[in-house]
C-alpha positions in Angstrom: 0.0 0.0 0.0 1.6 3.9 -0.9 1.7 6.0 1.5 0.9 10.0 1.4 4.0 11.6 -0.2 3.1 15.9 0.6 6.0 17.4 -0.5 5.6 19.3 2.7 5.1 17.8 5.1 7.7 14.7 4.5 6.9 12.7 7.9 3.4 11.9 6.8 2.8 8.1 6.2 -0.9 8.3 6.0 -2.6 5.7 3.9 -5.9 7.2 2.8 -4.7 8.0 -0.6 -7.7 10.8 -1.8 -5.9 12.3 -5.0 -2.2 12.5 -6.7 -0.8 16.2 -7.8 2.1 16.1 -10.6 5.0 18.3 -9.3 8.2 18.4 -11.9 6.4 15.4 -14.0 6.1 13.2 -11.2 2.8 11.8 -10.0 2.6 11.9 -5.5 0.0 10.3 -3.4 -2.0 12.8 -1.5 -3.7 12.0 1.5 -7.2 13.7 2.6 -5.6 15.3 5.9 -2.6 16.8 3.6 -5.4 17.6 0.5 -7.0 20.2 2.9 -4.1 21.8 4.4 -2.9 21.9 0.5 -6.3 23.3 -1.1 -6.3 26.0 1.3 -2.4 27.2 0.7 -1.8 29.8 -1.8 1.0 27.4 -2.5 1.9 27.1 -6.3 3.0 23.5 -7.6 
């Protein structure tokens, strides 16, 4: 089973894969906890 892979936030090992975001070509796991704190960031990716 993958594991979350938020590019930042690297000590996440949820497993409750929701969605996968493409950063530099390369497909990462996304789990819901991360997903939120991601979707409300202003971050750029």
């Amino acid at each position: 089973m993958e594991h979350c892979k938020n590019p930042w936030k690297e000590t996440c090992n949820s497993e409750n894969i929701k969605l996968y975001i493409q950063i530099k070509g390369e497909n990462l796991p996304i789990c819901q906890q991360c997903w939120i704190k991601i979707a409300d960031q202003e971050q750029e990716w």
